[in-house]
C-alpha positions as CSV (number, residue, x, y, z in Angstrom):
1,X,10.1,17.9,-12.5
2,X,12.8,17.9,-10.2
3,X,16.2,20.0,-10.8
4,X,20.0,18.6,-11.3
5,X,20.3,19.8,-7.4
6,X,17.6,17.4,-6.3
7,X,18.5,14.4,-8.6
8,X,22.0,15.1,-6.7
9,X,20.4,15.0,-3.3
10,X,18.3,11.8,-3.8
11,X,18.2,8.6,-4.9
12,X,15.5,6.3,-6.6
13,X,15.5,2.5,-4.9
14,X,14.2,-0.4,-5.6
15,X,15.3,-3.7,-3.6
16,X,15.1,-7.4,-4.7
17,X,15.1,-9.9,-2.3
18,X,13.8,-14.0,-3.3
19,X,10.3,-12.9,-1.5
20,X,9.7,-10.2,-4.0
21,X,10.8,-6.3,-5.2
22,X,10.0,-3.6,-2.7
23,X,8.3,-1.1,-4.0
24,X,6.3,-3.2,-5.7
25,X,6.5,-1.1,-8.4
26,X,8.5,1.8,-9.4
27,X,11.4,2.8,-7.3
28,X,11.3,5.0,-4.2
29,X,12.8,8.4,-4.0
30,X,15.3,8.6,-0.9
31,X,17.9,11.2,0.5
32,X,21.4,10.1,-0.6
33,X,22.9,10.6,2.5
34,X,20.5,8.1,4.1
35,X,21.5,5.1,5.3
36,X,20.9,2.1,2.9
37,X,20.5,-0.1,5.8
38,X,17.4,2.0,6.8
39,X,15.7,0.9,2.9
40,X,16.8,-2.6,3.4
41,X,14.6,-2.7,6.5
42,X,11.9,-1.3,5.7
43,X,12.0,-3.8,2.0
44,X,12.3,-6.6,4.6
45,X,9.5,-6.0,7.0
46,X,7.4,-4.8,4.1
47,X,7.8,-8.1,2.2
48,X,7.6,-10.3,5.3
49,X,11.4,-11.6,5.4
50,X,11.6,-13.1,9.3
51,X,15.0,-12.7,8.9
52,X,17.8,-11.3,7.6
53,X,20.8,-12.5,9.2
54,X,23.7,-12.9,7.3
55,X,22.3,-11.0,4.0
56,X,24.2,-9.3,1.7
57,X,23.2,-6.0,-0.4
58,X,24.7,-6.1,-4.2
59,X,24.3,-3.4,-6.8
60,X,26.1,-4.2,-9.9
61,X,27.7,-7.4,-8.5
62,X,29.8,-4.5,-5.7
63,X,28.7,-5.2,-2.0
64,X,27.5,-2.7,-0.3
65,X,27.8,-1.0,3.4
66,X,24.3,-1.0,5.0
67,X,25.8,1.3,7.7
68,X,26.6,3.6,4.9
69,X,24.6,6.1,3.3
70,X,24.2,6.3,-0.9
71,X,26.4,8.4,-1.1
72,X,28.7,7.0,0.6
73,X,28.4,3.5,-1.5
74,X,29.0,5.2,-4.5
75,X,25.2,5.5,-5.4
76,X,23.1,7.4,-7.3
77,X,20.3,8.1,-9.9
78,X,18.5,5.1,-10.2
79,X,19.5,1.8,-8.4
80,X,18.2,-1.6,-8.0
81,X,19.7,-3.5,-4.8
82,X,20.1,-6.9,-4.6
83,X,19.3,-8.6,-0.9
84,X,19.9,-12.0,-0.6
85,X,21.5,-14.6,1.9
86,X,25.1,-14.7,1.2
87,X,26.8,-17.6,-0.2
């Protein structure tokens, strides 16, 4: 079981995109002060997305900064990210 510390210090991720959900199931434990970006491409290449260009990530209809860590966004606990072309 992990303490209040930890739960501070990470974050669990999952990412949505129109190919599919990365992890595929479950949500994947990740430092806060990581980069979100970082998950975003790894979700990507994972489910086969050529390309990215022009994507937006959305938790909680808010944008968020892919240059930016978890933190940073705002983030934590649990979190489900939405990747999708913007409109």
């Amino acid at each position: 079981m992990r303490d209040a510390d930890d739960r501070l210090d990470h974050v669990e991720v999952a990412v949505r995109t129109e190919a599919g959900t990365w992890p595929p199931e479950g949500y994947q434990i990740v430092p806060a002060a990581q980069r979100v970006g970082k998950m975003l491409d790894h979700a990507a290449t994972s489910l086969e997305i050529p390309s990215t260009r022009g994507w937006v990530a959305v938790v909680r209809r808010r944008l968020l900064n892919p240059q930016a860590s978890y933190s940073e966004n705002g983030l934590r606990g649990r979190v489900q990210i939405r990747y999708r072309p913007a409109r």
